[in-house]
VOPA-478504 format. One record per residue: residue number from 1; x, y, z of N, C-alpha, C, O in turn. Coordinates in steps of 0.1 Angstrom, whole numbers. Layout:
N
   seq    n_xx    n_yy    n_zz   ca_xx   ca_yy   ca_zz    c_xx    c_yy    c_zz    o_xx    o_yy    o_zz
   NUM       X       Y       Z       X       Y       Z       X       Y       Z       X       Y       Z
...
END
This chain:
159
   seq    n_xx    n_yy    n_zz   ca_xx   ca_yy   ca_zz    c_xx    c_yy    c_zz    o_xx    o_yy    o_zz
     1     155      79    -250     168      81    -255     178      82    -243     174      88    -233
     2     191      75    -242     201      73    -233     217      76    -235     226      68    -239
     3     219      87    -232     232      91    -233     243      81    -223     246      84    -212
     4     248      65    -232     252      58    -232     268      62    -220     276      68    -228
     5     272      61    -209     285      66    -203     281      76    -194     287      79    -184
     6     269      82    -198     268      97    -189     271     103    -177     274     114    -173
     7     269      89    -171     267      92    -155     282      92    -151     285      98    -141
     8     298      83    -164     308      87    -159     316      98    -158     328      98    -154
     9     308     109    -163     314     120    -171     321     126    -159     324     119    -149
    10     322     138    -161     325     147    -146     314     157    -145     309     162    -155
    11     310     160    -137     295     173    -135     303     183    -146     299     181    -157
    12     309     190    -146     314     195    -161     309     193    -173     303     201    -180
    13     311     179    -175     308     173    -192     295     170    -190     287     170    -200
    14     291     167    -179     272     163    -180     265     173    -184     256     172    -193
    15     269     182    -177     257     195    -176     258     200    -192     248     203    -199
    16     275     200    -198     278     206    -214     269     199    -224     263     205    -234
    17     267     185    -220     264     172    -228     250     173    -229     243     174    -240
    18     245     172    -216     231     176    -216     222     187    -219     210     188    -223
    19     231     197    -218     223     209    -223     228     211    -242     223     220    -247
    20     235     205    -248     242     202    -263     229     192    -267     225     193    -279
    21     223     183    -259     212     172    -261     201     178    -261     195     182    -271
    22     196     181    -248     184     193    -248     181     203    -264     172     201    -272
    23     193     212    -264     194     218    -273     191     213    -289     182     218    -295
    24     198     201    -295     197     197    -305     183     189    -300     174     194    -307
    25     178     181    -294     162     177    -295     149     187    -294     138     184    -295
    26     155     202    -290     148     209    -298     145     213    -309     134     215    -315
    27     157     214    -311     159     219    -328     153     211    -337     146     215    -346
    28     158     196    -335     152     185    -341     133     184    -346     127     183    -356
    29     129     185    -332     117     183    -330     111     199    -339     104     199    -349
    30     117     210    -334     115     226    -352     109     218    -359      98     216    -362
    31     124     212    -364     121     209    -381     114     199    -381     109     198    -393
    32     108     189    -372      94     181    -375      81     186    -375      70     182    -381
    33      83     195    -367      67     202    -366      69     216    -370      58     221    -374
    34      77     222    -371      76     237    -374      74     248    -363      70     259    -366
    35      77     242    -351      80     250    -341      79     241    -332      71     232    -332
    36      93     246    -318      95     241    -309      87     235    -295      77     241    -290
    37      92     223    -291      86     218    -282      79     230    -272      86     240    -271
    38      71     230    -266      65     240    -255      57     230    -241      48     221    -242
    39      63     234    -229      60     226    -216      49     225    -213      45     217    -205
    40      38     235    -222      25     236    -211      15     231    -221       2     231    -219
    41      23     225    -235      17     222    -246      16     201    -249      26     194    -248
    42       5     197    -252      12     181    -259      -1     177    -275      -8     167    -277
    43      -1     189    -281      -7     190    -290       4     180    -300       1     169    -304
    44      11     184    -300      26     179    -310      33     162    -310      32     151    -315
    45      42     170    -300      53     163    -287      53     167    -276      45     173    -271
    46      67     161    -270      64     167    -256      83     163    -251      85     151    -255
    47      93     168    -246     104     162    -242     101     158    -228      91     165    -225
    48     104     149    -216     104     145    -200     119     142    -204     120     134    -213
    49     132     150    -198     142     152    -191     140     133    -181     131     127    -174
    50     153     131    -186     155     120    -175     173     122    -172     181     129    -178
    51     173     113    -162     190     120    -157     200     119    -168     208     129    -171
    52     198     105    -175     207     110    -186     206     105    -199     213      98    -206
    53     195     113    -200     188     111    -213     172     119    -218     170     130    -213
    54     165     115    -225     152     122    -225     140     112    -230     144     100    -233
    55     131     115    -230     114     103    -231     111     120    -241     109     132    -238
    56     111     112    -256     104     123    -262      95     117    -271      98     111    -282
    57      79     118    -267      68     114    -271      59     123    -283      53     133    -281
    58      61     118    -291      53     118    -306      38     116    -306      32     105    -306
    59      34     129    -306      15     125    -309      11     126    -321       0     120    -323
    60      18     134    -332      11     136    -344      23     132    -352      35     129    -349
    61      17     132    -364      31     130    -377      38     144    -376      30     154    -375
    62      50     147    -376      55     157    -382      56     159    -395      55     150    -404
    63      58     175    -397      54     177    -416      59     167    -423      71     165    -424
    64      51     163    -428      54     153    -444      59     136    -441      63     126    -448
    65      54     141    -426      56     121    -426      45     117    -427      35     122    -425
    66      46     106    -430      31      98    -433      24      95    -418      12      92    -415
    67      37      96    -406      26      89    -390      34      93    -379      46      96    -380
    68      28      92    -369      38      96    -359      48      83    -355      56      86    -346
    69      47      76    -358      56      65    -358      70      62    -368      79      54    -365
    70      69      72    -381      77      74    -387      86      90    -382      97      94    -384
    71      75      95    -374      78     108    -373      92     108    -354     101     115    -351
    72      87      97    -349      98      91    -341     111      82    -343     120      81    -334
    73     110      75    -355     117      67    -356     130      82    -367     142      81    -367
    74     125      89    -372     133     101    -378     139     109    -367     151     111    -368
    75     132     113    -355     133     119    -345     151     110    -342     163     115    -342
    76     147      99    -339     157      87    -330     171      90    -344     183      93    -343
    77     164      88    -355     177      86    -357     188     102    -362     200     102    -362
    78     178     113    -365     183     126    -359     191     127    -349     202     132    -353
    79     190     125    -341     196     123    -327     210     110    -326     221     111    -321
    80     203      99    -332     217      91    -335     226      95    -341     237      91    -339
    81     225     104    -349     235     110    -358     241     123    -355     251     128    -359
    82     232     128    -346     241     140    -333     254     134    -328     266     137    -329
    83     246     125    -320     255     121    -311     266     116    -317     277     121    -315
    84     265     108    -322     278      99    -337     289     110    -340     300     107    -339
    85     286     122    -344     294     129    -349     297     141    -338     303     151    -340
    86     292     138    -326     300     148    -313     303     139    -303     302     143    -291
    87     305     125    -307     317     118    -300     309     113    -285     316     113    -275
    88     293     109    -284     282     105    -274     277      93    -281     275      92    -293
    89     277      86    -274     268      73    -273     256      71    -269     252      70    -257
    90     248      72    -282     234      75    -278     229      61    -279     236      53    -285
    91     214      55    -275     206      45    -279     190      48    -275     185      55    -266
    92     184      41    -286     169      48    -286     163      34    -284     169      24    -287
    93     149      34    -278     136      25    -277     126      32    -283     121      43    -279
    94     122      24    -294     107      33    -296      98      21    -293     102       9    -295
    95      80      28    -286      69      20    -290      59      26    -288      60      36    -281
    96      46      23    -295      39      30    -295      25      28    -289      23      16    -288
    97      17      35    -285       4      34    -280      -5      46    -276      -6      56    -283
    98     -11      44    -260     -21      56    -263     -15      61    -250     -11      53    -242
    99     -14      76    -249     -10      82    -239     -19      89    -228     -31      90    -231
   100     -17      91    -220     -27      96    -210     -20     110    -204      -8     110    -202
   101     -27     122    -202     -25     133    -200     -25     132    -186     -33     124    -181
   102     -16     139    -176     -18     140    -163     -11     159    -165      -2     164    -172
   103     -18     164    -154      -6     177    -147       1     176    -140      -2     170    -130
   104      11     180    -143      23     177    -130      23     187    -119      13     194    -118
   105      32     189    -110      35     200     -97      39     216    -102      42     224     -94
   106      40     219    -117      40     230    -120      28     231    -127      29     237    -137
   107      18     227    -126       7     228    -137       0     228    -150     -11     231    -155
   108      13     223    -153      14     217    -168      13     204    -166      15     197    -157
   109       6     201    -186       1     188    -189      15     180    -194      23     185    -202
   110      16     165    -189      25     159    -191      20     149    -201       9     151    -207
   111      26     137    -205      21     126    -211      23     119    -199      26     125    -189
   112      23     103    -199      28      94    -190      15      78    -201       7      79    -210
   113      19      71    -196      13      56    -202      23      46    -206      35      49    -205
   114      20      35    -211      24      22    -215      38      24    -222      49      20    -218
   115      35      33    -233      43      34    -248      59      40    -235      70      35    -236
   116      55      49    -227      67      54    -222      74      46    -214      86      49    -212
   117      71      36    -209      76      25    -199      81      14    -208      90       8    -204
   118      74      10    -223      78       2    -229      89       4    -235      98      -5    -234
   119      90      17    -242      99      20    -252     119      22    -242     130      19    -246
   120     114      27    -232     128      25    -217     133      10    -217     145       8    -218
   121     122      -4    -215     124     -10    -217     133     -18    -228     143     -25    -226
   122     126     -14    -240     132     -17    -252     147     -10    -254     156     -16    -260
   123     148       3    -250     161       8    -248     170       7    -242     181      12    -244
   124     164      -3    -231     178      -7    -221     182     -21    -230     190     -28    -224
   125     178     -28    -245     182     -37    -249     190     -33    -261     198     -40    -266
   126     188     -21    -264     198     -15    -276     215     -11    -272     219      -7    -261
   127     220     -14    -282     235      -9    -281     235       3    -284     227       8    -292
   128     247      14    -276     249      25    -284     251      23    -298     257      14    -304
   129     244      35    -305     240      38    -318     228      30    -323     227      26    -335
   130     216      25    -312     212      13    -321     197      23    -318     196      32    -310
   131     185      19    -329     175      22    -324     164       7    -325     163       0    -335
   132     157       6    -314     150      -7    -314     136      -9    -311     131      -8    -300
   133     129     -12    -321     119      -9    -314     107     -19    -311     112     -29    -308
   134      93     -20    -309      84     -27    -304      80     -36    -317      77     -30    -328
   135      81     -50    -315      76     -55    -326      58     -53    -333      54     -58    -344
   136      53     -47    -326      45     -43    -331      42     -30    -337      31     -28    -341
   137      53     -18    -338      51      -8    -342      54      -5    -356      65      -7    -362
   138      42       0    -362      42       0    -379      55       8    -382      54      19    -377
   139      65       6    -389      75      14    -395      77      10    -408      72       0    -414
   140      84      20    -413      90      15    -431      93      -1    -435     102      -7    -429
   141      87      -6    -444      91     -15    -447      95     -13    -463      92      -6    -472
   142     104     -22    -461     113     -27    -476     103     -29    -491      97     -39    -493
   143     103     -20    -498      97     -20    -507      99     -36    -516      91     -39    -524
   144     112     -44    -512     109     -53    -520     100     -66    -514     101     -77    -517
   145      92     -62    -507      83     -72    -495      93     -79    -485      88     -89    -481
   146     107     -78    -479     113     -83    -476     106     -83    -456     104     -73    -449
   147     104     -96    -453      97     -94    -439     105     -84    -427     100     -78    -418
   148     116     -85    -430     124     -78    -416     133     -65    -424     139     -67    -434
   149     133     -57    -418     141     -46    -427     150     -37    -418     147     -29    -409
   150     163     -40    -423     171     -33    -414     176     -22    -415     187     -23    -421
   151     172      -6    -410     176       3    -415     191       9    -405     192      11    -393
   152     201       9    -415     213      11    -411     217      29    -412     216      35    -423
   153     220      35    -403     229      49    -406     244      50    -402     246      50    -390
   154     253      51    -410     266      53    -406     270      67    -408     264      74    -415
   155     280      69    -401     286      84    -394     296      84    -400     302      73    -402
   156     304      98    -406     319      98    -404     319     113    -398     314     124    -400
   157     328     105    -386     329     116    -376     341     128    -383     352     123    -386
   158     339     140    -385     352     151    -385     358     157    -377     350     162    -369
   159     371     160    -374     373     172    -362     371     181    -366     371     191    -359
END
């Protein structure tokens, strides 16, 4: 996920922006699993902080999705619709695969692998508001068998 502009902000609005983002991809991630992301944890999820944005990796379905693949693509567009309505330009990459556990320099377990390098990629090809993802990752398809399915969300922004 890429907070589209960020880097023009002023250290002011980054730090507000970023920690308003942090914040709601916690929250977000609550209501998928029923309690909050934890650093020393990758039973779940996991957030990795990037300068101006976040790598938030899905290991299980959250409650009542059918996969973790749906349980990301809800995540993304959660988050598209934050940002939409507090005036940020967000854009998402999803893909999926197998992750590999490493510890980092505080001693906690991180994720790192394919899916995280791919899905960056795929994000640097989305427009703000767009979410895009790996043509091989199983998502919702169109109940009327239609091959390509485009799921659209629109915003109306309020003051």
């Amino acid at each position: 996920l890429d907070l589209a502009g960020h880097s023009t902000l002023s250290n002011e609005e980054r730090l507000r922006t970023s920690s308003q983002f942090m914040t709601t991809a916690r929250a977000v991630l609550f209501d998928a699993f029923g309690r909050p992301p934890r650093r020393n944890s990758v039973d779940d999820c996991q957030i990795l902080p990037t300068g101006d944005g976040m790598v938030v990796c899905i290991v299980r379905p959250g409650r009542g999705h059918p996969s973790a693949e749906y349980t990301a693509l809800w995540v993304g567009a959660r988050l598209l619709a934050w940002a939409s309505s507090a005036g940020h330009r967000l854009r998402c990459g999803l893909s999926c695969g197998t992750f590999s556990t490493v510890i980092d320099g505080y001693g906690d377990p991180i994720l790192c692998g394919e899916p995280i390098e791919a899905s960056a990629q795929i994000m640097d090809c989305a427009q703000p508001g767009q979410i895009l993802a790996d043509a091989n990752m199983p998502l919702p398809r169109d109940p009327k068998g239609n091959d390509e399915m485009q799921h659209s969300v629109h915003h109306t922004h309020h003051e």
